[in-house]
N, C-alpha and C positions, 0 to 999 in steps of 0.2 A: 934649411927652413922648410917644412911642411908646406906644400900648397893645397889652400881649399879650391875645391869646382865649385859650379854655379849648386848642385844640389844640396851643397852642405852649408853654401849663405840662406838658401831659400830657407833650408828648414829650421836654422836661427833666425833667421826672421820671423819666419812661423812659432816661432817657441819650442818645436820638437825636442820633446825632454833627449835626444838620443845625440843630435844633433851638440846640444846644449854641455851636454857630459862629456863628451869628446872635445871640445873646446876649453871645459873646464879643467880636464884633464892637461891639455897641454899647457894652461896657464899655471896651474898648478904647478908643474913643473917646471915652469920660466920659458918655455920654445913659444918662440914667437913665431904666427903664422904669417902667411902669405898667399896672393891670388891674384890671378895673371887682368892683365888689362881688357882679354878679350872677355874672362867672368866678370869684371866688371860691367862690361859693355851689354852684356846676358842680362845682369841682373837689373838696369836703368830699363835695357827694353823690356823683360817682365813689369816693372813695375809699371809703366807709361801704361802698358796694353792693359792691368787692371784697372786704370782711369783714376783709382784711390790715392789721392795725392798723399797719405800716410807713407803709402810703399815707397814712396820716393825719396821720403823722410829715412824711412825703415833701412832703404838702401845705402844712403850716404854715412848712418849710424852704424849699421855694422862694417862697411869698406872700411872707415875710420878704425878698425880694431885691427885690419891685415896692411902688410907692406904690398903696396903692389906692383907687380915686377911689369917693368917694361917687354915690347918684343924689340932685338937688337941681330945684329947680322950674324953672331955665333949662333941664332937660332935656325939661319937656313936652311941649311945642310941638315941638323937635324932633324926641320922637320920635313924635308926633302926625303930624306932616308926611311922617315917612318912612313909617311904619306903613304909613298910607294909600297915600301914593303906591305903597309895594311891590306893597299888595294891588292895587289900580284897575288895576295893570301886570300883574295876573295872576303877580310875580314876589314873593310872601311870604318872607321866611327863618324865619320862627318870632318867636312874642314872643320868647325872649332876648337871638337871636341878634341880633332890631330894637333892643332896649334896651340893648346892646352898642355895637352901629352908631352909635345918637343919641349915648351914652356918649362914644362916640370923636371924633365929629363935632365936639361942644362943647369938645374938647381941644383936641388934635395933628391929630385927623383923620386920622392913618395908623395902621392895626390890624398887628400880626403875628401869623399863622395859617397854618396849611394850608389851612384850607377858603374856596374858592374861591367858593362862592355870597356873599361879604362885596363879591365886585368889584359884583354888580345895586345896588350902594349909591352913590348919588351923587354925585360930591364926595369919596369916599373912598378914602385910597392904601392900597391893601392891599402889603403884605408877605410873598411866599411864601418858603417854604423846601423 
């Protein structure tokens, strides 16, 4: 199952026709998505910090359309494995963005996002829009 990052809930929320099409494409198809506990956790603090109690709305209506995948102790090592390896490469993305990565890795393996620094990830089919 596909997992969404924080940029590709933002931008349905936002209504981004690009965002929007990509989504409907895989409903279309029947693949049901998914998005990890820490996007979720992304998406509640954006929404709090715009003060718009909409967003917060906005939030809980789209989670409600993904399965959201716990983090459990097979994710360790994974993301032990990448962390490191990011850093030693001189090429980090950030703890969430690593805890994400690992997240996805033990899935599906392929993320949907905007943000491109997801491709420095090994093994992993990033999804632009």
């Amino acid at each position: 199952m596909p997992v969404a990052d924080t940029s590709f809930l933002v931008d349905m929320m936002r209504r981004n026709p690009a965002a929007l099409s990509v989504y409907r494409g895989y409903e279309t198809q029947g693949i049901a998505l998914s998005t990890t506990v820490i996007t979720a956790m992304e998406l509640f603090k954006g929404a709090y910090i715009s003060k718009n109690p909409q967003n917060v709305e906005k939030a809980e209506q789209i989670l409600a359309l993904f399965t959201i995948l716990p983090f459990d102790e097979m994710m360790y090592p994974v993301f032990g494995r990448l962390s490191a390896g990011l850093c030693l490469s001189g090429n980090p993305l950030g703890d969430f963005d690593e805890v994400i990565g690992a997240m996805t890795l033990c899935h599906d393996g392929e993320i949907i996002t905007r943000d491109r620094h997801f491709e420095k990830v090994p093994e992993l089919k990033v999804i632009t829009y």
